[in-house]
Backbone bond lengths (Angstrom), bond angles and torsions (degrees), N, CA, C in turn:
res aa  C-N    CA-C-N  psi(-1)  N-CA   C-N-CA  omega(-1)  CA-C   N-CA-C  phi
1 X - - - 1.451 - - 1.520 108.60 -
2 X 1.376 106.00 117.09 1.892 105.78 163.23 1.087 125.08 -137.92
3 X 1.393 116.04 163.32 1.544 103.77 -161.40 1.615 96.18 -155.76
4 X 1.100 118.52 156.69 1.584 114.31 -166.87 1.849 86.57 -136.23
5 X 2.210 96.90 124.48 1.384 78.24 -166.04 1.946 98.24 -121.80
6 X 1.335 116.63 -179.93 1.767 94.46 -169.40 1.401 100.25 106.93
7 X 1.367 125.63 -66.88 1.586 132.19 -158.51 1.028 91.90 -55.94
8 X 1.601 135.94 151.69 1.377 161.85 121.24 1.765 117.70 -77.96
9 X 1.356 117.78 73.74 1.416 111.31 174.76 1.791 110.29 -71.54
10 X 1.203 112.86 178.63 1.522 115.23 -168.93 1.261 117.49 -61.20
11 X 1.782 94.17 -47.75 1.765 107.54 168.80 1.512 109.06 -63.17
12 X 1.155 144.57 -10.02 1.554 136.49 -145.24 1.904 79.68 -110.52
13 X 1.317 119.47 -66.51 1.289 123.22 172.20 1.293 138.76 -32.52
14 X 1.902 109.00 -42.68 1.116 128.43 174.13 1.593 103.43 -81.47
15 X 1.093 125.63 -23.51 1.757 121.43 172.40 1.224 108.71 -74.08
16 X 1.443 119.46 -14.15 1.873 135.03 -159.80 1.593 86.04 -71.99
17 X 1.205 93.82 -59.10 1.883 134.02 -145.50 2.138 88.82 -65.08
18 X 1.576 91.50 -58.90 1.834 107.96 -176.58 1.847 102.19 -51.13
19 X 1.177 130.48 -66.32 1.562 136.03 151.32 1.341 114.03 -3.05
20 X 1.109 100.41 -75.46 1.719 107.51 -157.48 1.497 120.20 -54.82
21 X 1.911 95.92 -50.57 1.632 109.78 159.48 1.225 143.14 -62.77
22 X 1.621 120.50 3.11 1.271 137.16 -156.02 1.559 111.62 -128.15
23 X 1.428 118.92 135.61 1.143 118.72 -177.39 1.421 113.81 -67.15
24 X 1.292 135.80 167.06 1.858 116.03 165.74 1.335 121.13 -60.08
25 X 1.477 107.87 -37.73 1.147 109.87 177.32 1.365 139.34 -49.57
26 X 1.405 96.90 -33.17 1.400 117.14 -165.61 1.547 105.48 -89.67
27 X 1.294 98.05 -32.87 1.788 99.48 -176.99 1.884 100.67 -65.89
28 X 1.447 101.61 -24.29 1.645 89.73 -172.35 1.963 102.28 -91.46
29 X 0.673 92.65 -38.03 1.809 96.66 -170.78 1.274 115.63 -72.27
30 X 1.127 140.49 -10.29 1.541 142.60 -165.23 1.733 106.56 -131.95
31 X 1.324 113.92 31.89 1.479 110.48 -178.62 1.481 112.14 75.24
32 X 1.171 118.95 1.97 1.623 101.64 169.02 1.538 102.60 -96.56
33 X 1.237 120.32 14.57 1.649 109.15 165.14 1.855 107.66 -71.90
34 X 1.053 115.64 -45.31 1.572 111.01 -174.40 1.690 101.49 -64.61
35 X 1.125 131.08 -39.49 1.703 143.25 169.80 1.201 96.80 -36.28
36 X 1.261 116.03 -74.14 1.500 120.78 -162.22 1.303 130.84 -85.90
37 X 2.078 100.37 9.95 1.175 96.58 156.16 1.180 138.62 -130.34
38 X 1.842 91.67 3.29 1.524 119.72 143.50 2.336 120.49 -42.38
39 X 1.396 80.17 -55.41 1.646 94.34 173.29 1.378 112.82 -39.87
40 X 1.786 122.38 -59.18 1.426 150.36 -138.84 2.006 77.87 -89.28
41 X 1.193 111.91 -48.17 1.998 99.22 -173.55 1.431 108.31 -89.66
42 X 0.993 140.29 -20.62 1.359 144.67 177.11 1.745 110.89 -84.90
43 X 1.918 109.47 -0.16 1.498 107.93 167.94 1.633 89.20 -99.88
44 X 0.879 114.63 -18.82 2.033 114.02 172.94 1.540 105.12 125.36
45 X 1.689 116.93 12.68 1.698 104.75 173.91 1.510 109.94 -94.22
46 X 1.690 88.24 121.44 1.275 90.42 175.08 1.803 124.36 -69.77
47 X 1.416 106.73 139.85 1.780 120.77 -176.08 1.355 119.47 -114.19
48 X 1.442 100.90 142.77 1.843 107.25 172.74 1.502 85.79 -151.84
49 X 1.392 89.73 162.45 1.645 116.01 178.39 1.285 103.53 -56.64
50 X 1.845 113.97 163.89 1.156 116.53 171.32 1.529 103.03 -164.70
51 X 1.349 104.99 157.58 2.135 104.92 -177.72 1.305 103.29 -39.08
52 X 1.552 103.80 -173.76 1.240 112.73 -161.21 1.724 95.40 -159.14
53 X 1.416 122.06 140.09 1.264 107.64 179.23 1.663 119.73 -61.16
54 X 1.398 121.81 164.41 1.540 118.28 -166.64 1.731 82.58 -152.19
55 X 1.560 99.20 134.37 1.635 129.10 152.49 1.530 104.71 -1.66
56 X 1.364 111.99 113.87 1.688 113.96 179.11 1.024 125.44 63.54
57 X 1.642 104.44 56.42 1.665 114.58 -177.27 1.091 112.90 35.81
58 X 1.702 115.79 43.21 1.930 94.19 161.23 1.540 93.70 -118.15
59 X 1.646 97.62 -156.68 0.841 117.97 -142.65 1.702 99.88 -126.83
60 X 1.594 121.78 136.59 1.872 121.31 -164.77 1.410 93.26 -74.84
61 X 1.390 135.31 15.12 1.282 107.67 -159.13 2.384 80.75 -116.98
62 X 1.549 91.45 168.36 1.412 74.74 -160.06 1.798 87.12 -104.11
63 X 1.270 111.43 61.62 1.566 127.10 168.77 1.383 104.94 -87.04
64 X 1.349 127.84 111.57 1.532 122.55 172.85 1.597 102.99 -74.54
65 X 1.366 127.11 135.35 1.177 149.83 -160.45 1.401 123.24 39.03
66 X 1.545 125.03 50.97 1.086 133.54 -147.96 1.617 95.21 -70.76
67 X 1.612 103.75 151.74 1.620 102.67 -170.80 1.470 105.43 -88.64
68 X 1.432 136.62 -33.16 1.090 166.63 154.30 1.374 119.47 -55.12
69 X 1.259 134.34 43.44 2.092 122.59 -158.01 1.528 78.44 -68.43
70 X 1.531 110.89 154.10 1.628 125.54 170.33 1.235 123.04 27.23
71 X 1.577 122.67 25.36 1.393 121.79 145.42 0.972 126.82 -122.30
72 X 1.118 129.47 51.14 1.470 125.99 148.65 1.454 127.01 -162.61
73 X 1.141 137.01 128.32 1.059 164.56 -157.42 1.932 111.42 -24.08
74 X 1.186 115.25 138.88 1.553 120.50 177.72 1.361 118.14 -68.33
75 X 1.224 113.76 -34.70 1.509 113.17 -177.65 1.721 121.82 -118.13
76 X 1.534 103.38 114.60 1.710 106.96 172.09 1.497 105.83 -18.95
77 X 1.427 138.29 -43.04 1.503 137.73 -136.77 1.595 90.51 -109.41
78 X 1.036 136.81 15.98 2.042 148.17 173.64 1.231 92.88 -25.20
79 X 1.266 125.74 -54.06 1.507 120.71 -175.95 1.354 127.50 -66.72
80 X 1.192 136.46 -59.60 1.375 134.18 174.94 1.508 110.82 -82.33
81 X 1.509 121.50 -8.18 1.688 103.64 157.30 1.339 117.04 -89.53
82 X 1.388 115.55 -10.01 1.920 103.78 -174.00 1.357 108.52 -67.52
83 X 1.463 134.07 122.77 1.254 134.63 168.01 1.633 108.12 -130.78
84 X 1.646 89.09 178.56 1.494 91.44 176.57 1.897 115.91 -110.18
85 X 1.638 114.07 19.77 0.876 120.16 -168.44 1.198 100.96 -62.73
86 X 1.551 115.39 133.21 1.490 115.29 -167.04 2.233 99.46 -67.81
87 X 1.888 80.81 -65.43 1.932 72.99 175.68 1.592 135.45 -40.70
88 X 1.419 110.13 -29.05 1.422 124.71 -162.59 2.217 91.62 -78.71
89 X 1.154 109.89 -38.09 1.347 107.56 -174.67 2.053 108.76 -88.24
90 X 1.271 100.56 -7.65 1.211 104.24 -174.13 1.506 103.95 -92.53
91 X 1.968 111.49 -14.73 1.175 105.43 173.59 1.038 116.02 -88.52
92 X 1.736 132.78 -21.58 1.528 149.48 -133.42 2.246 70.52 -92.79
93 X 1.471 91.40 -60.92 1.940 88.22 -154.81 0.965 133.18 -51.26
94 X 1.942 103.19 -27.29 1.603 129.15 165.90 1.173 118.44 -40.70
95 X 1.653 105.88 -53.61 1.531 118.73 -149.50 1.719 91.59 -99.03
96 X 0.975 146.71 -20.82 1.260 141.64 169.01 1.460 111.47 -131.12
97 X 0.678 97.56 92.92 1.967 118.64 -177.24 1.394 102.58 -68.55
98 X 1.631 128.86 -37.85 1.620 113.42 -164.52 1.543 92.19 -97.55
99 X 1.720 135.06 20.05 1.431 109.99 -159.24 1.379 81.37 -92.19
100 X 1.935 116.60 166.01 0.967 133.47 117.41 1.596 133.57 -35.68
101 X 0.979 111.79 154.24 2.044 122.10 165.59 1.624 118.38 -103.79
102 X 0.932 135.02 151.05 1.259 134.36 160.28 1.437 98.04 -122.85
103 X 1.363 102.34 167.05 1.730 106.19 167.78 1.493 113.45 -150.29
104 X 0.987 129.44 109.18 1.558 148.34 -157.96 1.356 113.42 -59.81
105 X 1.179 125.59 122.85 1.198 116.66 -162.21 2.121 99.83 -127.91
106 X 1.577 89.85 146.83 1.555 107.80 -171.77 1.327 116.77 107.80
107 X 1.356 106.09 9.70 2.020 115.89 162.37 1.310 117.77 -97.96
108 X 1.491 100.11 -46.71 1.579 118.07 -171.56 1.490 102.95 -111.02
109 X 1.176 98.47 -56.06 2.044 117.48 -159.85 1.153 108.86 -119.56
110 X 1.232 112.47 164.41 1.498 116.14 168.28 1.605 100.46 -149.02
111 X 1.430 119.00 144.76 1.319 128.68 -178.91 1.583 116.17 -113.80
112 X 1.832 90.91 135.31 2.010 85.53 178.91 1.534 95.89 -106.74
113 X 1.054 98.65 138.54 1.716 103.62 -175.80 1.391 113.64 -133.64
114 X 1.085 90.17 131.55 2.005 117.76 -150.06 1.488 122.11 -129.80
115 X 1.630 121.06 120.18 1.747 107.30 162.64 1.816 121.78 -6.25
116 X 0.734 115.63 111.60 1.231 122.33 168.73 1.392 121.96 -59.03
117 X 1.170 118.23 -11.92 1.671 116.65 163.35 1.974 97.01 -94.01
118 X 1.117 112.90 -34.38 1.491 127.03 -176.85 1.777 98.33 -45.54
119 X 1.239 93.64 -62.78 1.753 112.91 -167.52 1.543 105.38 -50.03
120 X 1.783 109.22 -54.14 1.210 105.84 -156.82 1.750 95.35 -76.27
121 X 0.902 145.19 -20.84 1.593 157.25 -172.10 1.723 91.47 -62.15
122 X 1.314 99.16 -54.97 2.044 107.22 -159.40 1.839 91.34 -86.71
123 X 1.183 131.19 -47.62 1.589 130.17 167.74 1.779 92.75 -28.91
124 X 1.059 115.15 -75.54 1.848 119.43 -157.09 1.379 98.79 -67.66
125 X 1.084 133.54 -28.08 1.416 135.18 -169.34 1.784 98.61 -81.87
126 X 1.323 98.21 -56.47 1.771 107.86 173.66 1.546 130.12 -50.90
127 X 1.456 92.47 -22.65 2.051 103.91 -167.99 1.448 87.95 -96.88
128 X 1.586 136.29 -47.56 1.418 155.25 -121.21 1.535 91.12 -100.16
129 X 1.376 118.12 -23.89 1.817 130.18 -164.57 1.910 110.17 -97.39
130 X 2.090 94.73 -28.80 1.460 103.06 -178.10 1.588 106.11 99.01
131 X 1.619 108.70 -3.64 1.551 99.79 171.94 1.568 117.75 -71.60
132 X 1.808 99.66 142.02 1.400 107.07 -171.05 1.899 91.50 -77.78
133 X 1.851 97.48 125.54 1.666 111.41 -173.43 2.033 83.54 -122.19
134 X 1.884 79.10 124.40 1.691 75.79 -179.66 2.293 102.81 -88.61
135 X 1.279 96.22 -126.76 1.484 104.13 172.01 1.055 119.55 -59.54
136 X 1.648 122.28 129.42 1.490 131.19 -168.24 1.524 110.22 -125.66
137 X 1.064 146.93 85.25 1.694 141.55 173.52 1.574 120.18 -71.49
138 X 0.908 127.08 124.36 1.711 128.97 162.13 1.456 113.84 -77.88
139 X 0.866 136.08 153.72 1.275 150.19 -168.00 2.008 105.30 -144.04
140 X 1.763 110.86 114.03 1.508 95.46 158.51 0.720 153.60 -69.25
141 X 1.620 118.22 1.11 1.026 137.32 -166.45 1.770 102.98 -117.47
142 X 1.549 110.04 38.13 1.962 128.01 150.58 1.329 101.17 81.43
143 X 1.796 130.06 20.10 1.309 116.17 170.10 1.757 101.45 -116.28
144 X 1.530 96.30 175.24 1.780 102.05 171.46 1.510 94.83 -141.92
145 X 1.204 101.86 155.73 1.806 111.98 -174.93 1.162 91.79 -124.09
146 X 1.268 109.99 147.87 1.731 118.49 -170.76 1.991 87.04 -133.82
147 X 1.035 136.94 125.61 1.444 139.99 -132.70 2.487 82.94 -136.68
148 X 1.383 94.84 92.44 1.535 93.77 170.63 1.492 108.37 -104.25
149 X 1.273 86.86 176.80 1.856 95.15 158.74 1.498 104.92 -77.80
150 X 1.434 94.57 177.14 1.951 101.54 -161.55 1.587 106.93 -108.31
151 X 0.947 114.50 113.48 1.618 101.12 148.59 1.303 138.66 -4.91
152 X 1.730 105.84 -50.52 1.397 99.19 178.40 1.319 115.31 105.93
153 X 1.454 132.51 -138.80 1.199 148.06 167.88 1.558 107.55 -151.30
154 X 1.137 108.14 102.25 1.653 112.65 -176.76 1.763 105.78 -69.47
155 X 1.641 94.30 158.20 1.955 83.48 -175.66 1.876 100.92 -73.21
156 X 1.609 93.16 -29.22 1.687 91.41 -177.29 1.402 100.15 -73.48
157 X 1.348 128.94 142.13 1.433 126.34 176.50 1.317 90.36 -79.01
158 X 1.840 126.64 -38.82 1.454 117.15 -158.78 1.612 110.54 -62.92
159 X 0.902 106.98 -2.60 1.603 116.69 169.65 1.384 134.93 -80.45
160 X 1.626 106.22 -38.22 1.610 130.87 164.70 1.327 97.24 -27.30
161 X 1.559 134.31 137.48 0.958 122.47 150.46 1.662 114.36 -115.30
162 X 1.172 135.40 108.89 1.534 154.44 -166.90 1.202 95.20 -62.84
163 X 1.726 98.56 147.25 1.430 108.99 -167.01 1.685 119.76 -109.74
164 X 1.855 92.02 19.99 1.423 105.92 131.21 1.338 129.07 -86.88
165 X 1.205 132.76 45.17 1.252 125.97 167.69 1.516 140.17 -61.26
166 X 1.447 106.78 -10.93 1.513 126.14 163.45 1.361 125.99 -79.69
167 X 1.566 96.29 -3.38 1.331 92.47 -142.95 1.839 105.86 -113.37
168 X 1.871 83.64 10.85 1.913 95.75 -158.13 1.415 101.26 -84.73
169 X 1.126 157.78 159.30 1.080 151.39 141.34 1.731 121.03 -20.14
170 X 1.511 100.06 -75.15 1.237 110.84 165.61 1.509 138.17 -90.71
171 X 1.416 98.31 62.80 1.689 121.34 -173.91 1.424 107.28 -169.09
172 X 1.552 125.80 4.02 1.192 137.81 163.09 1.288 111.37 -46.61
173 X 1.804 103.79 -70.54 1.399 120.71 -160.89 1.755 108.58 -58.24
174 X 1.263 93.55 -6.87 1.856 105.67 -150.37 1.969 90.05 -96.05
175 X 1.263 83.88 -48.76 1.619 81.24 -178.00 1.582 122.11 -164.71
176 X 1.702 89.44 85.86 1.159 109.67 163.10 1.424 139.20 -75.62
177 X 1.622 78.44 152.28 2.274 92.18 -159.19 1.667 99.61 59.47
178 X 1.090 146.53 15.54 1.415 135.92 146.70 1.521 126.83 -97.17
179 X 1.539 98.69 115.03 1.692 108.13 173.35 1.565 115.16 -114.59
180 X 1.141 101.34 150.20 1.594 103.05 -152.96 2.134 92.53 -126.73
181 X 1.108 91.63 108.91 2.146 105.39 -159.13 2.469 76.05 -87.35
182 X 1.033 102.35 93.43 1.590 92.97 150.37 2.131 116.95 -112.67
183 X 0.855 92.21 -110.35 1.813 95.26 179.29 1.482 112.89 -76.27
184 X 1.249 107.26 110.75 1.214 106.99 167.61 1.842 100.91 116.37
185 X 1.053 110.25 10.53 1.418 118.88 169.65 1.307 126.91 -139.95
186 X 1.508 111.59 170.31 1.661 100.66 -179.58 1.748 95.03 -145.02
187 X 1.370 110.12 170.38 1.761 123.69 160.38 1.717 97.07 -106.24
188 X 1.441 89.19 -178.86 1.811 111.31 151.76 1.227 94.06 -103.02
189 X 1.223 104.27 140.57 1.009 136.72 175.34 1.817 107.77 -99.04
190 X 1.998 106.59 136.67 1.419 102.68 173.70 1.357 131.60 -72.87
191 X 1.383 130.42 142.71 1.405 123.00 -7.15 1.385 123.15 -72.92
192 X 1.034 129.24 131.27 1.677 150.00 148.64 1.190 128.66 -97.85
193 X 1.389 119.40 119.67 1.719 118.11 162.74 1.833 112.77 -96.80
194 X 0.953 101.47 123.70 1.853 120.08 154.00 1.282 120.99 -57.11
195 X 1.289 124.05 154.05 1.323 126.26 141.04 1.934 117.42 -59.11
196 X 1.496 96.67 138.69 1.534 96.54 -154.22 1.581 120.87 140.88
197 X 1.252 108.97 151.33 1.638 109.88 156.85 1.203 138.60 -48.93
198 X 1.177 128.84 48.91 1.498 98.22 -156.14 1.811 117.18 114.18
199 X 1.722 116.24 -6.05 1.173 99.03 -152.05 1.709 102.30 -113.74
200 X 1.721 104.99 144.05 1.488 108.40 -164.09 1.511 113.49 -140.93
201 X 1.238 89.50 -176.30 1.411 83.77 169.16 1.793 108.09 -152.60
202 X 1.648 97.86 129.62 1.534 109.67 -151.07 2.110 98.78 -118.68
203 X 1.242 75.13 176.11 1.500 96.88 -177.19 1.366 110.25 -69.83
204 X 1.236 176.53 -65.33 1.203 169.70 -113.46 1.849 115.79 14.52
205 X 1.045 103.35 -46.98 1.241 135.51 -156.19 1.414 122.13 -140.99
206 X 1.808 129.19 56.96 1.800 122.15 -154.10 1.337 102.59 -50.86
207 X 1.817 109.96 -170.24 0.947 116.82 -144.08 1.775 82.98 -105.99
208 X 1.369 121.28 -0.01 1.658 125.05 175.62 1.502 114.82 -59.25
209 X 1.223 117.10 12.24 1.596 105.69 -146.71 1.807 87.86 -123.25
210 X 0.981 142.33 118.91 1.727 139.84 -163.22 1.358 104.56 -52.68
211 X 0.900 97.99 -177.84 1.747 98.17 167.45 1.030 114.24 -136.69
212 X 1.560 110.16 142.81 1.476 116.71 172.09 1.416 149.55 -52.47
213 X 1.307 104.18 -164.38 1.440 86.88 155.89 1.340 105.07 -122.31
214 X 1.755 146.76 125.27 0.762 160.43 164.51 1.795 115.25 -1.12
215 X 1.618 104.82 -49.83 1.536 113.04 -168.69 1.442 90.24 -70.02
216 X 1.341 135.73 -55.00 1.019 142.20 -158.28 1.604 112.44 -43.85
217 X 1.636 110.26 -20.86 1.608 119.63 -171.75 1.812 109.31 -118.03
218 X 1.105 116.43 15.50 1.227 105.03 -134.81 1.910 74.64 -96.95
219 X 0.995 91.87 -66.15 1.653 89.99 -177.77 1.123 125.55 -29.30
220 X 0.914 105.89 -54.22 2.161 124.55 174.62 1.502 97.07 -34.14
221 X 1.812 108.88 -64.56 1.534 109.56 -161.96 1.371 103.02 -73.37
222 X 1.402 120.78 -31.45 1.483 107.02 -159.76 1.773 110.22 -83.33
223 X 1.530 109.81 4.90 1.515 129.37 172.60 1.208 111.30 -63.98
224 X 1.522 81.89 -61.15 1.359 117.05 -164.40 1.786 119.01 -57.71
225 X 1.300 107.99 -54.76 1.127 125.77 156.58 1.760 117.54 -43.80
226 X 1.021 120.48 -80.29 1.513 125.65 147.39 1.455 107.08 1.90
227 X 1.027 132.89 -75.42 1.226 162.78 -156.52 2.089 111.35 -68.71
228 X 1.609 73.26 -51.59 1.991 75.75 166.46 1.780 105.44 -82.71
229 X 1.280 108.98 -42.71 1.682 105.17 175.20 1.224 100.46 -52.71
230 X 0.938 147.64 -79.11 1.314 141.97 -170.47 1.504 136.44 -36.10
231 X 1.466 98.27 -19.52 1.654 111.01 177.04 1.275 113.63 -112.71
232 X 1.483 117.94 16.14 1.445 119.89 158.96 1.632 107.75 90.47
233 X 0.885 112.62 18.79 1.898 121.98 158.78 1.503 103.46 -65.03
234 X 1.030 98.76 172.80 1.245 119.08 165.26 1.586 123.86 -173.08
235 X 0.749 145.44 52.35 1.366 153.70 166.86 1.131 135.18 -36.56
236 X 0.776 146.50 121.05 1.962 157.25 160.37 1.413 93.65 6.41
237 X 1.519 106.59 125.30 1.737 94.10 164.57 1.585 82.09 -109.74
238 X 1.646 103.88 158.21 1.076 143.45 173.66 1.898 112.25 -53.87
239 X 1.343 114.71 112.07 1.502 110.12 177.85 1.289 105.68 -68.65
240 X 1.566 130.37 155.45 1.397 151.29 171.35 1.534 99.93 -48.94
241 X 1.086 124.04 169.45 1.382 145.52 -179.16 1.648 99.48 -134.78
């Protein structure tokens, strides 16, 4: 898998340009769902299918009380099928039109995922400073994905940092309401529908925009975050993967 990230080709620009003017809705319902998720593998995130919301807040997958409705992925094997083969995803969208996407993160990318009032606070603080902020997703359901480059796999494992990191005892205080999805996890990827009225999860920020390097943001969110803990929020933390 390779992917060359930074570049703005004509088409990558003109999808920038197609985004900005377009409601979410519309980008998903009228054939710009396969567009925009052609865009999302051709920046190098790898994709595989995933549930899809179903009639009475459940969930397409036939899990009775699924903990997850339409987030998370159709097949045990998420990992070695997510690719960025353009045909292979052009067949996945054909053949299941209502699925969701996920896109696996800790090959290519890695995602910091943050309060959604948190995010948008550290977004304005992040653009407002001149830091390069690559792919940004909103989520209606009160999160924001901030879309970096990955870590990787260090040779020291003691280095790995797990994408329970919110979730440690002693890394709470450090960074609250922040979970950090590297190996061994995935998001939805935009477009996404929720269980809900109406509820998705959109581009903010396409996938044209390079990506960072993770440290480069980390402060912003973990302020930021801070900042909503501190004023008596409390928000959904994010279940394990």
């Amino acid at each position: 898998m390779s992917a060359t990230f930074g570049g703005r080709s004509g088409r990558q620009g003109k999808l920038s340009q197609w985004l900005l003017g377009r409601r979410p809705k519309e980008a998903a319902d009228d054939g710009g769902r396969e567009t925009v998720l052609l865009a999302a593998a051709a920046a190098g995130l790898p994709l595989a299918p995933a549930a899809h919301p179903a009639p009475g807040y459940r969930c397409s997958c036939d899990r009775v009380g699924c903990p997850t409705p339409a987030r998370h992925p159709v097949s045990f094997a998420w990992q070695t099928q997510s690719t960025t083969d353009r045909a292979q995803i052009e067949r996945w969208a054909r053949d299941q039109p209502q699925a969701n996407f996920i896109t696996a993160t800790g090959m290519v990318h890695d995602v910091l995922d943050v309060p959604l009032e948190a995010g948008r606070e550290a977004l304005e603080r992040l653009l407002g400073s001149g830091v390069e902020v690559g792919p940004v997703a909103e989520s209606d359901d009160g999160r924001m994905l901030f879309f970096t480059l990955t870590r990787g796999t260090p040779e020291d494992e003691d280095e790995w940092w797990p994408c329970e990191l919110d979730c440690h005892p002693e890394t709470m205080d450090e960074h609250p309401g922040l979970r950090w999805h590297c190996r061994g996890s995935y998001v939805l990827v935009p477009p996404a529908r929720l269980p809900g009225d109406d509820q998705r999860v959109r581009w903010v920020r396409g996938p044209e925009h390079a990506l960072p390097d993770p440290l480069s943001l980390l402060e912003a969110l973990t302020d930021a975050c801070a900042r909503y803990a501190d004023s008596g929020h409390h928000g959904a933390w994010p279940l394990r993967h």
